[in-house]
ZADO-1210 file (C-alpha; in nm, 4 decimals, padded with zeros to 6 digits):
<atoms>
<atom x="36.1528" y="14.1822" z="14.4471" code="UNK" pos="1"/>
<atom x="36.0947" y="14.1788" z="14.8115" code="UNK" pos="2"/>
<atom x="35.9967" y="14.5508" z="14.7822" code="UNK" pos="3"/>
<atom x="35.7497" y="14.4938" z="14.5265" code="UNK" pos="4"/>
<atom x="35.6019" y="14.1897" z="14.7295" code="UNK" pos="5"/>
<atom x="35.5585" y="14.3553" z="15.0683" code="UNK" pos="6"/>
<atom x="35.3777" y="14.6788" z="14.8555" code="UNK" pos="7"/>
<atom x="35.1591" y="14.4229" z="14.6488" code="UNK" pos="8"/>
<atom x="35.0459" y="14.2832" z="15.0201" code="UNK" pos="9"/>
<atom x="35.0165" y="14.6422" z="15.1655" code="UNK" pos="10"/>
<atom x="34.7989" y="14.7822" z="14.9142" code="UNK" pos="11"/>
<atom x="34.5785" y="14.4426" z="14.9225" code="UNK" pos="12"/>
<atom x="34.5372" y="14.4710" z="15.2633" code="UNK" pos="13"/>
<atom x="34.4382" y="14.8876" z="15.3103" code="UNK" pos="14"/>
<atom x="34.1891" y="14.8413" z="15.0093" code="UNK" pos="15"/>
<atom x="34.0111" y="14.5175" z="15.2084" code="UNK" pos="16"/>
<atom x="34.0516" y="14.6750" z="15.5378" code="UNK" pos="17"/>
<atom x="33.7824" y="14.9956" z="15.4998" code="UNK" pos="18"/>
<atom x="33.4997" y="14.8194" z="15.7020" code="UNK" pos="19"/>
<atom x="33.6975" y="14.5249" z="15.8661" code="UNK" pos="20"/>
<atom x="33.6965" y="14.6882" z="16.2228" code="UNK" pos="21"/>
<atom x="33.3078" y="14.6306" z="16.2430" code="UNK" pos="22"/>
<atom x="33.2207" y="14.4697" z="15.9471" code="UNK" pos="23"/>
<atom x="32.8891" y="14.3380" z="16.1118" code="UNK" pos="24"/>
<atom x="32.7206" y="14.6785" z="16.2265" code="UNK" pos="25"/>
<atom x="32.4205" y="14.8539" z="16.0512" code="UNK" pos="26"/>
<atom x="32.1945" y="15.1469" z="16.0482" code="UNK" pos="27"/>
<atom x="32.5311" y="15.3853" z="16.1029" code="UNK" pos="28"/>
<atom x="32.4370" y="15.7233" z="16.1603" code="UNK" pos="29"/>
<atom x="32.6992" y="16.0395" z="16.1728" code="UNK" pos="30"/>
<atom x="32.7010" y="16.1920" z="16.5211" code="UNK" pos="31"/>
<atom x="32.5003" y="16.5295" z="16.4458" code="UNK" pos="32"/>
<atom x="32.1973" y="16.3011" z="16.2840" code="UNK" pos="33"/>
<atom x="31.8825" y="16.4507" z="16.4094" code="UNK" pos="34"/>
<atom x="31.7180" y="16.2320" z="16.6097" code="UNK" pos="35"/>
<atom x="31.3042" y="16.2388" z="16.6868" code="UNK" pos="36"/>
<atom x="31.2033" y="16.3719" z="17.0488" code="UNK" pos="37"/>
<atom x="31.0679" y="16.0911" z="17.2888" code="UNK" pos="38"/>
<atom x="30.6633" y="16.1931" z="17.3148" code="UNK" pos="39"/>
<atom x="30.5782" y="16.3430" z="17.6349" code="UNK" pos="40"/>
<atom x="30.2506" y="16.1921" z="17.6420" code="UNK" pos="41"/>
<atom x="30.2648" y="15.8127" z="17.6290" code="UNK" pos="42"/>
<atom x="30.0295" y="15.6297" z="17.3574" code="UNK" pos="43"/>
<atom x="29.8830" y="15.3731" z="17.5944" code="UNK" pos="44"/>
<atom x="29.6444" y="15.2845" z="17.3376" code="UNK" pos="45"/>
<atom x="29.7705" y="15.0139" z="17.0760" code="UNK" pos="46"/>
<atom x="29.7566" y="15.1287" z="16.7046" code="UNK" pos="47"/>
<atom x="29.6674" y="14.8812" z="16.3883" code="UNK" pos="48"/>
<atom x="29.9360" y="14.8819" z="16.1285" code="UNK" pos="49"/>
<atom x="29.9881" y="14.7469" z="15.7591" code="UNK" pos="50"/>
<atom x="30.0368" y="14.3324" z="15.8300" code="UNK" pos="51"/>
<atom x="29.8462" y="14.3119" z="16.1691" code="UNK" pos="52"/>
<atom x="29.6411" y="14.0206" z="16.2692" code="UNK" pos="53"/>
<atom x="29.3312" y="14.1207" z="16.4454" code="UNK" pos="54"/>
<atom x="29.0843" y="13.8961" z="16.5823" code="UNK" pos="55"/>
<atom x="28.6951" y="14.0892" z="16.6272" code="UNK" pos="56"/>
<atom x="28.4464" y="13.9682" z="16.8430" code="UNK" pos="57"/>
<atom x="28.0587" y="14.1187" z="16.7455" code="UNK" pos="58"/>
<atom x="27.8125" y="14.1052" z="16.9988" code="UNK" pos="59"/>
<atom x="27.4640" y="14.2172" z="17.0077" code="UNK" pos="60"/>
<atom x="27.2520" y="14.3677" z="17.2653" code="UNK" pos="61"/>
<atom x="27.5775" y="14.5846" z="17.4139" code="UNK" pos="62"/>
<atom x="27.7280" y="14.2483" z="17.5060" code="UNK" pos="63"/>
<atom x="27.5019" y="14.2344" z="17.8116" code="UNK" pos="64"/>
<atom x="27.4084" y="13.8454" z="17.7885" code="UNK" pos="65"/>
<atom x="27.8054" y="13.7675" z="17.7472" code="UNK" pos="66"/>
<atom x="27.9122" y="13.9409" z="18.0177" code="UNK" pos="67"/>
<atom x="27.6190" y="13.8299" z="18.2004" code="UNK" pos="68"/>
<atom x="27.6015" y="13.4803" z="18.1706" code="UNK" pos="69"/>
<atom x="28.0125" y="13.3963" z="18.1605" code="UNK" pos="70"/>
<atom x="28.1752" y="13.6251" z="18.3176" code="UNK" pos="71"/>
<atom x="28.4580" y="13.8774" z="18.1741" code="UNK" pos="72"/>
<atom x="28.7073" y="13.6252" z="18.1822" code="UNK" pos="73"/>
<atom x="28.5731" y="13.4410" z="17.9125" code="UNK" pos="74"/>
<atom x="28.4830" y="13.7011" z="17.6424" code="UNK" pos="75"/>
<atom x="28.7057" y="13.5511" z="17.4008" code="UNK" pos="76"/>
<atom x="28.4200" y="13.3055" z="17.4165" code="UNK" pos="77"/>
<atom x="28.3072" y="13.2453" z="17.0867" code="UNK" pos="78"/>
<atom x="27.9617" y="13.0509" z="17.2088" code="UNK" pos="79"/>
<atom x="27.7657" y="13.3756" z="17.2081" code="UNK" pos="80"/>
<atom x="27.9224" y="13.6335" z="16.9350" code="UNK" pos="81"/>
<atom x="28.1091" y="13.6267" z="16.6071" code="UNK" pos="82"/>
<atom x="28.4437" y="13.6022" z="16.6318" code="UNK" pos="83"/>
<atom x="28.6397" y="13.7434" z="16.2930" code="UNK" pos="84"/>
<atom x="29.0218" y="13.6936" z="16.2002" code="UNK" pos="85"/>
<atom x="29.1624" y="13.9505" z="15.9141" code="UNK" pos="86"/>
<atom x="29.4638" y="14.0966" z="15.8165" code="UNK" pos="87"/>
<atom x="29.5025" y="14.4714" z="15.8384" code="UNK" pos="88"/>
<atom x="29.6112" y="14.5389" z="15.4174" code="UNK" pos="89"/>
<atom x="29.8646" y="14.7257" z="15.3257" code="UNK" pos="90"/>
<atom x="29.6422" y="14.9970" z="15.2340" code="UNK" pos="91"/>
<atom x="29.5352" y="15.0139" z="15.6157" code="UNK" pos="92"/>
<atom x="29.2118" y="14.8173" z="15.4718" code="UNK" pos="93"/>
<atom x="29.0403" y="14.5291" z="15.6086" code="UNK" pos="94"/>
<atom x="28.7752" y="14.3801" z="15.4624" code="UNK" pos="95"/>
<atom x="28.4887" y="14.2302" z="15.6561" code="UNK" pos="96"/>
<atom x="28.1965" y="14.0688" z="15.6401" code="UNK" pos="97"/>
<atom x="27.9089" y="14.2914" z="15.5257" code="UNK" pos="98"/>
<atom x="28.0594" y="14.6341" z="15.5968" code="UNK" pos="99"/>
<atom x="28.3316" y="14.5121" z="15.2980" code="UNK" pos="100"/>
<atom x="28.6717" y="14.6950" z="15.3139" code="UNK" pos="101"/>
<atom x="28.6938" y="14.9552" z="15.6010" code="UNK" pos="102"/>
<atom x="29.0175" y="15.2243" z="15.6481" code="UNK" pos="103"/>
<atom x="29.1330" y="15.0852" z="16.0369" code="UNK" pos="104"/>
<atom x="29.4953" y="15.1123" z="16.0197" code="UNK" pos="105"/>
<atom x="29.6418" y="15.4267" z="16.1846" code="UNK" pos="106"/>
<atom x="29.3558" y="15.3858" z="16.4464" code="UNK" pos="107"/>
<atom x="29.3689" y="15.2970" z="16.8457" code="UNK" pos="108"/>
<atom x="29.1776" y="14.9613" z="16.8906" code="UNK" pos="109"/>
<atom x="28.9538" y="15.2138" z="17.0974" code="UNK" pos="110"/>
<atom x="28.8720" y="15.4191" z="16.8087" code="UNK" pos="111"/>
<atom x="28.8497" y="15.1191" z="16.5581" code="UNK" pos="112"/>
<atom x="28.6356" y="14.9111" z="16.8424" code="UNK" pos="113"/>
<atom x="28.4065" y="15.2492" z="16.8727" code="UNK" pos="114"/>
<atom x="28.3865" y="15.3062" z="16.4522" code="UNK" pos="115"/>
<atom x="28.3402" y="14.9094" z="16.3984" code="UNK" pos="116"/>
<atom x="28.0336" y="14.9322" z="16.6386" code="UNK" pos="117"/>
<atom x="27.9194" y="15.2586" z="16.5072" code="UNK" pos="118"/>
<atom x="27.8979" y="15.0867" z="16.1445" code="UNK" pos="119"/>
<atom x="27.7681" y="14.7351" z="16.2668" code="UNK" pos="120"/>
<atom x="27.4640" y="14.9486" z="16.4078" code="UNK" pos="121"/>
<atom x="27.2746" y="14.9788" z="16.0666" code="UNK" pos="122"/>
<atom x="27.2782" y="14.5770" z="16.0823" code="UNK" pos="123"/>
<atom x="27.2768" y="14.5170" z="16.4562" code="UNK" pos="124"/>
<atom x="27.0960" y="14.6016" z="16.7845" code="UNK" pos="125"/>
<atom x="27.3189" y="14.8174" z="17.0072" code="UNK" pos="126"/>
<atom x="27.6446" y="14.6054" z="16.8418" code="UNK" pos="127"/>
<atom x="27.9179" y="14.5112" z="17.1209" code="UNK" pos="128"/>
<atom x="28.3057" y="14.5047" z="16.9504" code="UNK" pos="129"/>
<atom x="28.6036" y="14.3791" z="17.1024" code="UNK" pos="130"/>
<atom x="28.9374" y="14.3851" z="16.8530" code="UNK" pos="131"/>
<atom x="29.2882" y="14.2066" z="16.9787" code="UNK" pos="132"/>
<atom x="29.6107" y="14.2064" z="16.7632" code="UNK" pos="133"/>
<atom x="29.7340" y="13.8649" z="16.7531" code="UNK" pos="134"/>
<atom x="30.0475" y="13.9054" z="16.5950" code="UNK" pos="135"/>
<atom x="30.2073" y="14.2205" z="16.7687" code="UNK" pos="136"/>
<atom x="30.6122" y="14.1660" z="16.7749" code="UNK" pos="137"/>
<atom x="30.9231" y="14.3788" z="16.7605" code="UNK" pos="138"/>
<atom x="31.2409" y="14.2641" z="16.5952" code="UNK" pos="139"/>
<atom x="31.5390" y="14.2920" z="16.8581" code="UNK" pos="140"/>
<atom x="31.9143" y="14.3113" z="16.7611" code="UNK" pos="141"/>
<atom x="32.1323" y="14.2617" z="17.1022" code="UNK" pos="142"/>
<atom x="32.4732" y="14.3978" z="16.9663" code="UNK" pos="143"/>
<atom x="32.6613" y="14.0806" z="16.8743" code="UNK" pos="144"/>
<atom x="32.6218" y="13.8588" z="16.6074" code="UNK" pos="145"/>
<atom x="32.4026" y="13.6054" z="16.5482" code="UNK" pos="146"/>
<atom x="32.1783" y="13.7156" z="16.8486" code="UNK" pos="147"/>
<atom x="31.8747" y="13.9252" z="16.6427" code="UNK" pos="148"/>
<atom x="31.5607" y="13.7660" z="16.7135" code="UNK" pos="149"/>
<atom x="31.1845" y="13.8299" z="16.7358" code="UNK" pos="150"/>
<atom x="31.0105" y="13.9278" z="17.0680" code="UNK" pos="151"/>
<atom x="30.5998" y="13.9082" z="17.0760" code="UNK" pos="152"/>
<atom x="30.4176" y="14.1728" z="17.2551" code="UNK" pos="153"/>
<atom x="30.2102" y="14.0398" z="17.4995" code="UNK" pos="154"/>
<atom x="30.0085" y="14.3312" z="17.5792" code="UNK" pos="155"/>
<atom x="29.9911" y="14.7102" z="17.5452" code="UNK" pos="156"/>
<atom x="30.2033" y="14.8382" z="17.7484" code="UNK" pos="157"/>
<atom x="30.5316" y="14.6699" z="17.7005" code="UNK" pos="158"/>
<atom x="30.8089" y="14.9598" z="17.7248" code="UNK" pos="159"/>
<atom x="31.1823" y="14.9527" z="17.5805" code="UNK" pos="160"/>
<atom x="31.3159" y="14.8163" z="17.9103" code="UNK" pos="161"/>
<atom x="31.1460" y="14.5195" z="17.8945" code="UNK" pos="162"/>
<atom x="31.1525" y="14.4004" z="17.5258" code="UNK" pos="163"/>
<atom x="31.5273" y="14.3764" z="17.6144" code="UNK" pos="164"/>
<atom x="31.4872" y="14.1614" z="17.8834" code="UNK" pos="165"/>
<atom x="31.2770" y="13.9685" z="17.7163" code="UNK" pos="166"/>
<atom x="31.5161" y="13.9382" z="17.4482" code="UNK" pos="167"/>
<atom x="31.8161" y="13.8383" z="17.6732" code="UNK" pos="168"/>
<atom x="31.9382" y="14.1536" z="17.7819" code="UNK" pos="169"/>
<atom x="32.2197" y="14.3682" z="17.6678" code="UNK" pos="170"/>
<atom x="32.5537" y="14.1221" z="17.5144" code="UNK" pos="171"/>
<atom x="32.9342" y="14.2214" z="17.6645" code="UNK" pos="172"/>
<atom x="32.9424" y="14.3876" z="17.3479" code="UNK" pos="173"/>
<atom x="32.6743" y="14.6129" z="17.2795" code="UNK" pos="174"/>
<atom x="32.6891" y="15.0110" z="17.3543" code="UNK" pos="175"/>
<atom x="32.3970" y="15.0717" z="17.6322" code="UNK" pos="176"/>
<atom x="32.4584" y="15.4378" z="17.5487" code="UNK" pos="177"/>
<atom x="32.3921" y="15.3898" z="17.2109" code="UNK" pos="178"/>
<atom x="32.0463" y="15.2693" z="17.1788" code="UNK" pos="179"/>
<atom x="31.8146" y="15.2913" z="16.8037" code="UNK" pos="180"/>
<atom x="31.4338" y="15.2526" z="16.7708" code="UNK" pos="181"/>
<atom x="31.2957" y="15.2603" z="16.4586" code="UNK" pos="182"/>
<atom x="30.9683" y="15.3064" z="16.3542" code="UNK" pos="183"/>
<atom x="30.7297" y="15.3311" z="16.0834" code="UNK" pos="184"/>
<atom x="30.8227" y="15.2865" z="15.7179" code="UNK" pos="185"/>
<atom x="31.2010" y="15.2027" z="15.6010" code="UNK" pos="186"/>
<atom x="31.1582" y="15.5110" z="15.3043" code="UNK" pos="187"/>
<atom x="31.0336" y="15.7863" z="15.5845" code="UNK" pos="188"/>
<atom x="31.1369" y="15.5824" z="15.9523" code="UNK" pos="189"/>
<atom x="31.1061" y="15.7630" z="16.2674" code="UNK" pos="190"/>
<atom x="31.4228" y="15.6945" z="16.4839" code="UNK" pos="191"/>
<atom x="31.5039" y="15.7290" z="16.8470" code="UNK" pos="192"/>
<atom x="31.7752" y="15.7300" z="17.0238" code="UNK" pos="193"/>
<atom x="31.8431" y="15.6195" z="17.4374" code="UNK" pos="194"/>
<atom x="32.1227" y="15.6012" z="17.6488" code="UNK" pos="195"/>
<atom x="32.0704" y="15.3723" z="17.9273" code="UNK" pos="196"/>
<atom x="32.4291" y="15.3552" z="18.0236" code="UNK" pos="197"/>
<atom x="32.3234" y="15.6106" z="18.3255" code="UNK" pos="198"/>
<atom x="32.0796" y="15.5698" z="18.5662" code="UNK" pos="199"/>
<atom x="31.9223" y="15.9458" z="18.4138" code="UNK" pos="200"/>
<atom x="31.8342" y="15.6895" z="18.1149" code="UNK" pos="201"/>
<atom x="31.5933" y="15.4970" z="18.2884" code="UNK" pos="202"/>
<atom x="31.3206" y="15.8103" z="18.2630" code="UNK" pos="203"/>
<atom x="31.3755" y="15.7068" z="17.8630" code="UNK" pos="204"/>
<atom x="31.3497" y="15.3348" z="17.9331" code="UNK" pos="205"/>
<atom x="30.9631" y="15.3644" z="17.9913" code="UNK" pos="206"/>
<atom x="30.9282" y="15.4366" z="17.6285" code="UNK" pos="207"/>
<atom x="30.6503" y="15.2146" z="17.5115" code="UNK" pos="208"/>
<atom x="30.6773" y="14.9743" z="17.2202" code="UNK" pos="209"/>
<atom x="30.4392" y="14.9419" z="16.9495" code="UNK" pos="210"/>
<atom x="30.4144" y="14.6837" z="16.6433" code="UNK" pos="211"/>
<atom x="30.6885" y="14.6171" z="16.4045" code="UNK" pos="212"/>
<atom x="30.9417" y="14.8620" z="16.6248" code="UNK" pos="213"/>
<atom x="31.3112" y="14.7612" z="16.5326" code="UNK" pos="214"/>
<atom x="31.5404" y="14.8139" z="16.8331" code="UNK" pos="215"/>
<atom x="31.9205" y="14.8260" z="16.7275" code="UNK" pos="216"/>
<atom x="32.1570" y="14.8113" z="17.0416" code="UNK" pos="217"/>
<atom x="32.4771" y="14.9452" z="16.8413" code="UNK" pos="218"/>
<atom x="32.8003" y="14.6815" z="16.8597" code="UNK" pos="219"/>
<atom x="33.1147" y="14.7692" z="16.9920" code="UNK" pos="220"/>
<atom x="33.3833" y="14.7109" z="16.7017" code="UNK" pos="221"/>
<atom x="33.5940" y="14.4120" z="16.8609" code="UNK" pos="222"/>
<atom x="33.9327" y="14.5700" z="16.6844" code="UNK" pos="223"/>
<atom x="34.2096" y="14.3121" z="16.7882" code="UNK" pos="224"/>
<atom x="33.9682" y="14.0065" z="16.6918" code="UNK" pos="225"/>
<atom x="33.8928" y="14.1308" z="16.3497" code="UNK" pos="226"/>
<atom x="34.2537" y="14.2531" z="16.3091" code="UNK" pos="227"/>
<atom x="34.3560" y="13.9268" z="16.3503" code="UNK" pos="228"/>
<atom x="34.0703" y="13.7545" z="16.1365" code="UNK" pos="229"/>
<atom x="34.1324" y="13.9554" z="15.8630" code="UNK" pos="230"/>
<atom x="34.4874" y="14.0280" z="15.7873" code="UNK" pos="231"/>
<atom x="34.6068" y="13.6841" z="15.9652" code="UNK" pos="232"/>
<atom x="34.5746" y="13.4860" z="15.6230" code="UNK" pos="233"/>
<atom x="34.7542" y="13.7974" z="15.4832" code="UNK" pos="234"/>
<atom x="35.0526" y="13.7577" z="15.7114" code="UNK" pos="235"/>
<atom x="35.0473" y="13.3602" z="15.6453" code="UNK" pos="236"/>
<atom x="35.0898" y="13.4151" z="15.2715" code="UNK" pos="237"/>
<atom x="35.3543" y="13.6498" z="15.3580" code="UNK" pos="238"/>
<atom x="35.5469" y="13.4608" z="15.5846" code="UNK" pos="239"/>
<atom x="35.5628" y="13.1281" z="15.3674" code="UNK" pos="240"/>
<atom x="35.6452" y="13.3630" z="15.0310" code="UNK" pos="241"/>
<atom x="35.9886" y="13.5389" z="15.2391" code="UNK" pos="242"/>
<atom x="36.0129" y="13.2143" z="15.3225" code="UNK" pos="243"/>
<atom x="36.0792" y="13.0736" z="14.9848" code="UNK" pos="244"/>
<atom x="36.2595" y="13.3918" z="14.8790" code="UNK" pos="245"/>
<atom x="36.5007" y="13.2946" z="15.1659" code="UNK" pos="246"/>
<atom x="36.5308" y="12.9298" z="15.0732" code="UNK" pos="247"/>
<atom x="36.5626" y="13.0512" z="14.7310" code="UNK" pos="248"/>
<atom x="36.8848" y="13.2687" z="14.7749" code="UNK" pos="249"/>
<atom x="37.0163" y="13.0810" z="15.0167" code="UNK" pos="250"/>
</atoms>
């Protein structure tokens, strides 16, 4: 009977124990997975995506009185030009006042700013456009649990680097060799990978961020505390059962 018991527990314990080492990691990948190139030539210019906020300021007259009268520190003024909030569709649309729906996702804000002002000219005099995502973020997972969390862009040029200072840094347990951005849609992503274990990383570390990035710093499976978590109510159930079998012969 004692034979029987110990092979009923060791058979329920290697068919729970497949993922228990590090039950908590995603986005696995086997080691030959091939991985996108890091662009040679940086992408300084912001790009509108599916979900963005974008606030538009029209101006007339090439913005001269604006700039003029309030100085460039205050162009988000709203006193002197038209000031438009919308939600880049999933489509890439947005649709605006007059023009109606327009295609700008996929563009630079300097190539939407330059189309917006080439369409606003049929209804304008020498039109002035300034566009500004509001709601630019990238989700951040540290490498220990509980400790994913959303960091805001602040501007442009916001590289790898520091969207994980801003999110608290690297945790005791996350691989800094190991290092996942992905990008773009979930059913066709574009991933990269970065080591910044080495100091020959920090070349890589410039990589600039852009809207809706996911960066996944890869956990190192804690093996002795999930050993214990998971097979210690196991070896409790055992113990107390030879236990009784003991008290029971005896």
């Amino acid at each position: 009977m004692l034979k029987h018991l110990v092979l009923f527990f060791a058979i329920l314990f290697l068919a729970s124990s497949c993922k228990f080492l590090n039950p908590s990691q995603m986005i696995r990948a086997p080691k030959d997975y091939p991985y996108l190139p890091l662009p040679k030539n940086k992408d300084y210019d912001a790009r509108l995506n599916p979900n963005d906020q974008i606030n538009i300021i029209v101006l007339t007259n090439d913005g001269f009185k604006l700039l003029d009268l309030v100085g460039e520190d205050k162009i988000n003024s709203n006193m002197m030009g038209t000031t438009i909030t919308y939600r880049v569709e999933f489509d890439s649309l947005v649709n605006l006042p007059i023009l109606g729906r327009v295609k700008l996702g996929g563009l630079t804000l300097r190539d939407a700013e330059a189309y917006l002002e080439e369409e606003f000219s049929k209804y304008y005099v020498q039109p002035f456009v300034i566009i500004k995502i509001t709601n630019r973020k990238v989700m951040v997972f540290n490498g220990s649990d509980g400790l994913a969390q959303v960091v805001p862009l602040q501007d442009d040029y916001t590289n790898l680097l520091r969207v994980i200072a801003l999110s608290g840094g690297i945790t005791r347990t996350g691989r800094a060799y190991d290092i996942k951005v992905i990008r773009g849609e979930f059913n066709d992503p574009k991933i990269y990978h970065f080591n910044l274990r080495n100091i020959d990383g920090l070349k890589d570390a410039d990589f600039l961020m852009q809207s809706n990035d996911i960066v996944y710093i890869t956990p190192s499976p804690q093996v002795a505390r999930n050993l214990i978590t998971e097979i210690g109510p196991y070896l409790s159930l055992l113990t107390t059962a030879l236990l009784v079998i003991n008290l029971v012969r005896q």
